[in-house]
C-alpha positions in Angstrom: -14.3 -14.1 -21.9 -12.3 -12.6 -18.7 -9.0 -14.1 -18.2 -8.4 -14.8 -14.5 -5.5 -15.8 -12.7 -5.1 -16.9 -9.0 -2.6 -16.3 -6.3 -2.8 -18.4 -3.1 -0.3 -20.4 -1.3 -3.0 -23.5 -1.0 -3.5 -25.5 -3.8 -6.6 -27.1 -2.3 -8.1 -23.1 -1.7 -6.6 -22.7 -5.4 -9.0 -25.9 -6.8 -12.0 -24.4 -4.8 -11.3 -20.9 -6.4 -11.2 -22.7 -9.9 -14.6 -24.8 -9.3 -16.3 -22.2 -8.7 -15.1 -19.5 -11.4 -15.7 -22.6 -13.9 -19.3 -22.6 -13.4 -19.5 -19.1 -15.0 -19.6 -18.9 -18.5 -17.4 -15.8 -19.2 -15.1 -16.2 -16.9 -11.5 -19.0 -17.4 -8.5 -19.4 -15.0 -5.5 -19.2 -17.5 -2.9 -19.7 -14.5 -2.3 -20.4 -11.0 0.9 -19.1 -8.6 1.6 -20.6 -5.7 3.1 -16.9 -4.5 3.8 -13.5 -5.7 7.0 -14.5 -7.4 5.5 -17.0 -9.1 2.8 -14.8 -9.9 4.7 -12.0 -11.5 6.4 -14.2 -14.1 2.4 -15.8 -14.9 0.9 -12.6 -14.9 2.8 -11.0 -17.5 2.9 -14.2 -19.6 -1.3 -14.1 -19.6 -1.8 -10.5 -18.9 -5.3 -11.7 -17.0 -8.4 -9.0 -17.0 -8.3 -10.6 -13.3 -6.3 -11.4 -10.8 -7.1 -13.4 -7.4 -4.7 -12.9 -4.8 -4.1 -13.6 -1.4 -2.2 -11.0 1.0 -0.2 -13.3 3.4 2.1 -15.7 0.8 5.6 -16.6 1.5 8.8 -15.0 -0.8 6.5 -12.5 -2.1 3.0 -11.3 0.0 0.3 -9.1 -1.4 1.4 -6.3 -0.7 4.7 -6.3 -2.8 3.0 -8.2 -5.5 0.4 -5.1 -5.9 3.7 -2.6 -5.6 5.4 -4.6 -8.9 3.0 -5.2 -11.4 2.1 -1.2 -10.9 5.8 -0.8 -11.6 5.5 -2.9 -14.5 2.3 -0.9 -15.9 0.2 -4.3 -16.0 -3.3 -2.9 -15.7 -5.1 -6.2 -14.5 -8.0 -5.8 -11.8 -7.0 -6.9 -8.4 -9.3 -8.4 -5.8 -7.3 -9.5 -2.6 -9.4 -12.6 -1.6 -8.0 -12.8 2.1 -8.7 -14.6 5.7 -7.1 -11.4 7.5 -8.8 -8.2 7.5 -6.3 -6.2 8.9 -7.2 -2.9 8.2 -3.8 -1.2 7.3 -2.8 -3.9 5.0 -6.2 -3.5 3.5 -6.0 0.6 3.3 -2.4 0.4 1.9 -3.9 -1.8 -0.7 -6.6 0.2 -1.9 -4.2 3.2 -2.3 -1.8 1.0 -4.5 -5.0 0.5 -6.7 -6.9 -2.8 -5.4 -10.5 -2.0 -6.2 -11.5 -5.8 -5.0 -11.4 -7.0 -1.3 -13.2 -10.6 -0.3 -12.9 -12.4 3.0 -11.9 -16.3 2.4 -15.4 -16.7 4.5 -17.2 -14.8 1.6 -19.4 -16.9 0.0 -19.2 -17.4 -4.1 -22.2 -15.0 -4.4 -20.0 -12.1 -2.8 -16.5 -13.7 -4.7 -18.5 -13.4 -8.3 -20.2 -10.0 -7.5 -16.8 -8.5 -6.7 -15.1 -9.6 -10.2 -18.2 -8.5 -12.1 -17.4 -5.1 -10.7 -14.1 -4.5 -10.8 -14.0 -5.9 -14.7 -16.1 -2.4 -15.2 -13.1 -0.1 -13.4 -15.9 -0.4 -10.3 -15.1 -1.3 -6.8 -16.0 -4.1 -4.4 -15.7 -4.4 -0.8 -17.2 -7.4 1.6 -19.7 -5.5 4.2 -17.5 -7.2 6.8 -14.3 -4.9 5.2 -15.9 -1.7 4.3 -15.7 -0.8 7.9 -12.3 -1.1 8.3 -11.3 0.7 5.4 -13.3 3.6 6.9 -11.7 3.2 10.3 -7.9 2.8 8.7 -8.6 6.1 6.2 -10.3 8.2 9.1 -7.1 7.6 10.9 -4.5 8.1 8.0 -6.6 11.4 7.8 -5.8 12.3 11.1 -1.8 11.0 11.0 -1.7 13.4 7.6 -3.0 16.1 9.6 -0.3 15.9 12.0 2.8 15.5 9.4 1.6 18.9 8.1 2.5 20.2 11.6 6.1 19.1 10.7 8.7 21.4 9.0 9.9 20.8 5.9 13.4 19.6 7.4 11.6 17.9 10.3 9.5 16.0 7.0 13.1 15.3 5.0 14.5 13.9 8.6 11.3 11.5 9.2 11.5 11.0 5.6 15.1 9.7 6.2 14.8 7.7 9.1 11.8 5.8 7.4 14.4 4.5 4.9 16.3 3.2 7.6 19.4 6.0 8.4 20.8 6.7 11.2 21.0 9.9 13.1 24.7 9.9 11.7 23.6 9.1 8.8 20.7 11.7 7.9 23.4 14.1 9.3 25.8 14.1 6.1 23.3 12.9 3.5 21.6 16.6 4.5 25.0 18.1 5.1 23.7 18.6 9.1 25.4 18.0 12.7 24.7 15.2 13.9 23.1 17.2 17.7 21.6 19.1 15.2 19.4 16.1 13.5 18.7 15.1 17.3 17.2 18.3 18.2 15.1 18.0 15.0 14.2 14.1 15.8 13.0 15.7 19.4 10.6 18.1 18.3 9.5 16.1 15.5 8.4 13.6 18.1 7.0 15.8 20.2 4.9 16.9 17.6 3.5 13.7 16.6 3.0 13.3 19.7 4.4 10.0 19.8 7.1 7.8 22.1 10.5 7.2 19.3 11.6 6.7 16.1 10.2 3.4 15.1 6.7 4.4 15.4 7.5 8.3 13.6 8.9 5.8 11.0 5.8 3.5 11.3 3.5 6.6 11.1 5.7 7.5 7.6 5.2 4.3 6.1 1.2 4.0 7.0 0.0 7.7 5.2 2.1 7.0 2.2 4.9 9.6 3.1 7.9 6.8 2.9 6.9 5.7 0.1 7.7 8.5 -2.3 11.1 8.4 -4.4 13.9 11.1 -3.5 13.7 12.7 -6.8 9.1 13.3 -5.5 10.5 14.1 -2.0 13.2 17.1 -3.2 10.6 18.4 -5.0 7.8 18.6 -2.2 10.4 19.7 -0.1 11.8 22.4 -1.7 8.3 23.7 -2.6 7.6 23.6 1.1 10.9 25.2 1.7 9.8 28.2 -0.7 6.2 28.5 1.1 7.5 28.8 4.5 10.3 31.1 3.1 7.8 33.6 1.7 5.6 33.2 4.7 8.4 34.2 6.8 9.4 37.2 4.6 5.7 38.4 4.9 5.7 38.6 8.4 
């Protein structure tokens, strides 16, 4: 029997997910949330094999729900059962671990097929998603390939301003001018070949780069920092 739980701001969605799981056998709702909050504090009360979420809820979306249970080790498959299909929500998801995406115009055949393989560690993906997954990855691909044109100061100033900091303030957390932070902003931009700051910090956020801790990004860093230095020394 596969414990399931389901996340969806719409009760009346919610008692259509529920009819429809009841008709299998193996399979029983144990809970219901309303939103992510909700669903944290249901999720590790049941510890589901299953949960059914949906990416746009109020307090707490998808995205963030995904983001805590990993940082709370709670190993239940996730299926995002969703009416968007935006595809960098839906990338950023399956590199947080979702192995389950389903379109709320799925129909139960697709809905069942996707928790009978995730159950198994497999992965499911609606034909109508698959393609922008592809399209959202070939592109992260291509962003990745231009953040290894960066420095490794230029990476620890995008880094930086992807958590928010000013010019100023990237300046004394690195111990830098603040004309000297500028300069590196400029060429970092130029680089990326993009227009300001906002999108370098978008562009951050979208491969994954932001998202590392300090404690990850000093240690990339300084291994960067010792490449270039012994690169430099051998030319």
């Amino acid at each position: 029997m596969l414990k399931v739980v389901v996340v969806d701001d719409h009760k009346l969605f919610r008692d259509g997910l529920r009819r429809v799981l009841e008709l299998e056998p193996d399979l029983r709702v144990v809970a219901e949330a309303g939103d992510g909050e909700e669903a944290l504090t249901v999720i590790q009360e049941h510890l589901p094999e299953i949960v059914l979420f949906d990416i746009n809820m109020p307090r707490v979306d998808g995205v963030q729900l995904v983001r805590e249970l990993n940082n709370l080790k709670i190993r239940s498959a996730l299926i995002a059962v969703s009416a968007y299909d935006d595809e960098d929500c839906l990338a950023t998801l399956s590199a947080e671990g979702v192995l389950g995406f389903v379109l709320k115009s799925s129909g139960r055949t697709e809905l069942i097929a996707a928790i009978r393989s995730v159950s198994r560690g497999q992965s499911y993906v609606d034909p109508r998603v698959a393609g922008k997954l592809m399209t959202s990855f070939a592109r992260r691909k291509n962003e990745n390939d231009l953040l290894g044109e960066l420095t490794s100061r230029e990476k620890e100033i995008l880094y930086w301003l992807a958590q928010g900091l000013s010019n100023n303030e990237v300046a004394k957390r690195m111990v830098l001018s603040e004309k000297t932070v500028k300069n590196h902003v400029s060429h970092m931009l130029k680089k990326l070949d993009i227009r300001d700051r906002t999108q370098a910090a978008i562009m951050a956020w979208k491969v994954g780069f932001a998202q590392l801790s300090p404690d990850t990004l000093e240690h990339v860093i300084g291994n960067e920092r010792y490449s270039e230095e012994a690169r430099s020394e051998a030319n």
